[in-house]
Structures are given as C-alpha cells and as structure tokens.
C-alpha positions as CSV (number, residue, x, y, z in Angstrom):
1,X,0.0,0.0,0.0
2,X,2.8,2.6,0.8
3,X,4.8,2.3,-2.3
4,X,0.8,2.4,-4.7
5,X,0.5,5.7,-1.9
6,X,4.2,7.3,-3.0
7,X,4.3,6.6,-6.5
8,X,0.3,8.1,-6.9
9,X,2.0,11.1,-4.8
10,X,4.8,11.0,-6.9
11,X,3.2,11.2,-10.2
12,X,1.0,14.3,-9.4
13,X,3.3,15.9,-8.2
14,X,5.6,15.4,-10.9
15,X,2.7,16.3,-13.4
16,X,2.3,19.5,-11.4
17,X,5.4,20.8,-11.6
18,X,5.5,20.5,-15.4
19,X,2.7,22.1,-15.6
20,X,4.3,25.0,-14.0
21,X,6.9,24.6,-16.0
22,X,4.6,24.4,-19.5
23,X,2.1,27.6,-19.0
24,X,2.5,31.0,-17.3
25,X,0.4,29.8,-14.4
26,X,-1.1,32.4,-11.9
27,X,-0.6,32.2,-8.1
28,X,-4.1,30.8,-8.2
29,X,-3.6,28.0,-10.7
30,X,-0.3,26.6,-8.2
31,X,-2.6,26.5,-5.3
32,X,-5.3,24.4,-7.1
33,X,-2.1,22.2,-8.2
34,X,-0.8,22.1,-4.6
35,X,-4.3,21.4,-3.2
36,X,-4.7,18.3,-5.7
37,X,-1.7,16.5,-4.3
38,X,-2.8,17.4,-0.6
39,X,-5.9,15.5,-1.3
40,X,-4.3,12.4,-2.9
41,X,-1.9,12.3,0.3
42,X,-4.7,13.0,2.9
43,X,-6.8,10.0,0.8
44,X,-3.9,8.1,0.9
45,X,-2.9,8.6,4.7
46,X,-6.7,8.6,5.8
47,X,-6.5,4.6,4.0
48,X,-3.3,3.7,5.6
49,X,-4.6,4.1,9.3
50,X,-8.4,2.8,8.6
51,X,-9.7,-0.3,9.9
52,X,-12.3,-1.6,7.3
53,X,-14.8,-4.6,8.3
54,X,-16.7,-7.1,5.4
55,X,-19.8,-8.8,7.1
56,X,-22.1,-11.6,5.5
57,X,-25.6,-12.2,7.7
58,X,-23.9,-10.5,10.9
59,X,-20.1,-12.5,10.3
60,X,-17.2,-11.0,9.8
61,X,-15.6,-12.1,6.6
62,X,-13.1,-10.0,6.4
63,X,-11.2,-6.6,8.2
64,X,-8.2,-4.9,7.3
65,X,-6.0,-1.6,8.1
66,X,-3.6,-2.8,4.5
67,X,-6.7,-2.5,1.9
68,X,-6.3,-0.7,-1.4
69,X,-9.1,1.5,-2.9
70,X,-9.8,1.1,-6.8
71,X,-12.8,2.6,-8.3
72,X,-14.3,2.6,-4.6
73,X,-13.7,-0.7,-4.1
74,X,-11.6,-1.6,-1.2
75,X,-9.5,-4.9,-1.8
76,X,-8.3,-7.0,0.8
77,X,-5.1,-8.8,1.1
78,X,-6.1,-12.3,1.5
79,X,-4.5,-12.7,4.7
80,X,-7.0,-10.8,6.3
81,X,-9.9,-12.6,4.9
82,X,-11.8,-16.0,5.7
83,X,-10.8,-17.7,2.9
84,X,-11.7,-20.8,4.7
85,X,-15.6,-19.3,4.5
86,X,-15.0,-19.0,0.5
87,X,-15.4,-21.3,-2.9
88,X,-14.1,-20.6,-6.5
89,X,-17.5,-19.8,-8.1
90,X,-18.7,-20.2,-12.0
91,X,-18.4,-16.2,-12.7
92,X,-15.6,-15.0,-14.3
93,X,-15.5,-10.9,-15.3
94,X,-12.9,-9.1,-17.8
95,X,-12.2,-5.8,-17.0
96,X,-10.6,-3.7,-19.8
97,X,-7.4,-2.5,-17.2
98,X,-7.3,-4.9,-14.7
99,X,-7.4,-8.4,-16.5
100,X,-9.6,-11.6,-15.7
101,X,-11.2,-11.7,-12.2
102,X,-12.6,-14.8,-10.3
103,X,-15.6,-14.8,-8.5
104,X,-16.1,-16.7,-5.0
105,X,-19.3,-17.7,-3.4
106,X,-19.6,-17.8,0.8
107,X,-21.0,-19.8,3.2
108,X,-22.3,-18.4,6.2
109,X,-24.1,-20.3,8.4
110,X,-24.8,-23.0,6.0
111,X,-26.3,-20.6,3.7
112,X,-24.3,-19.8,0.4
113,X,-24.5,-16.8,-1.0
114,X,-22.8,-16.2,-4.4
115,X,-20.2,-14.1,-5.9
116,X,-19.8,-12.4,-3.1
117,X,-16.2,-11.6,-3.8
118,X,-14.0,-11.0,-6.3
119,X,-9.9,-11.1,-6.9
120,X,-7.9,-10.7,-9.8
121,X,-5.1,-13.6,-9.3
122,X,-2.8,-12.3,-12.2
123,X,-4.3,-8.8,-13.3
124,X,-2.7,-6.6,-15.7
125,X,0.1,-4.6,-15.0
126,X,-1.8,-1.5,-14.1
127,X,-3.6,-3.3,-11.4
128,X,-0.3,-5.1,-9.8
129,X,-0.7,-3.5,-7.0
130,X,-4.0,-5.8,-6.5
131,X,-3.0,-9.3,-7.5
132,X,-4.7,-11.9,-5.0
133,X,-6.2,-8.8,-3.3
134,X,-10.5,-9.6,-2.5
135,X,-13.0,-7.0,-3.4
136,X,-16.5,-7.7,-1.7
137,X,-19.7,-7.2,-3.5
138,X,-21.5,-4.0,-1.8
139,X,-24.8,-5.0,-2.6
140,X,-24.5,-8.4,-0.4
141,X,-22.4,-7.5,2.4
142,X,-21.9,-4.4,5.1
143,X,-18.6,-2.8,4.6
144,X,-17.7,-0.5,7.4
C-alpha cells in the first residue's frame, strides 16, 4: 500500500510541476495544483490508518487496516480474509485495465450466498498492485 501511496504522490506531483513549468500559471492556478496533491496524500494517509470490516448475515468475513481503494472498491489482502468461509464460483469478469477476475461464493451459516467476492489472481500490469487482493460485492455484504 505505501509504495501504490508514494508513486500516486509521486506522479501528481511530478505532473504539477511540469505544468508550471509548460504555462504562465497564476498564483491561483499553483494553489489548485498544490491542493490536488494534498488531497491524494490526505486520501492516501486517511487509508493507511483505517480499519475496514466485510460482514455476511452479521459475520465478519473479512477486516483490514492494509486494503487498497480502486474505483471505490476496497481490496483486501487475502491474509486478512476467511478464505476458509470461500469457494471458487462459475463467474468470471474481464475488466478492460485490470485483466480476468474470479468470482467466489460464501458460506455463512450454511447458507451460500454467491459471488460475493472478487480477486484478480494475475491482473494486468496497471492493477499489480491488486493481485490476489478480495474485493467484496456491496450490494450483499456491510462494509464498514
């Protein structure tokens, strides 16, 4: 998670300054830079230090303080998920950046409720930084 955090950091600001660089920017224009790259290092601190919980029918599945947020999707390393809980399901998804994912189905309570999670074992390189990671579907569980 740090070294997604630094090299997102990294690249903004580095885009930033050639932007000053490229244009006659006024002092108002740098601020709006500088503000942009506060954000992404407030987003990524405010992710480093939270706890997240995944529950299924009032169990945890999953909780982590080392998730990664893509397109508002936290994903879980799979050391902090029941994985014992989990089986390989049917569904299988191509996403156009992140390569093939693999959909699991849960059992809770002797209940099994499907594709409740997702991971992308060997996703593209753009996604690296989520290989074997577990998204959770938002519709079916409480993420908190």
């Amino acid at each position: 998670m740090i070294t997604v955090f630094s090299s997102r950091v990294l690249s903004i600001l580095v885009r930033n300054v050639t932007c000053l660089f490229e244009r006659d920017l006024q002092p108002h224009d740098v601020t709006l830079l500088i503000n942009s790259a506060l954000e992404v290092l407030l987003a990524g601190i405010l992710t480093l230090t939270t706890m997240v919980k995944v529950t299924l029918n009032g169990s945890v599945i999953a909780e982590s303080n080392n998730t990664v947020t893509v397109e508002n999707n936290y994903y879980f390393p799979p050391e902090d998920v029941k994985t014992d809980l989990l089986s390989l399901s049917q569904t299988t998804y191509t996403c156009p950046w992140k390569g093939n994912a693999e959909y699991y189905n849960a059992e809770i309570d002797g209940k099994t409720v499907a594709d409740v999670t997702w991971v992308y074992p060997e996703p593209k390189e753009a996604a690296k930084n989520i290989k074997g990671y577990f998204a959770f579907d938002k519709k079916q569980t409480t993420i908190a």
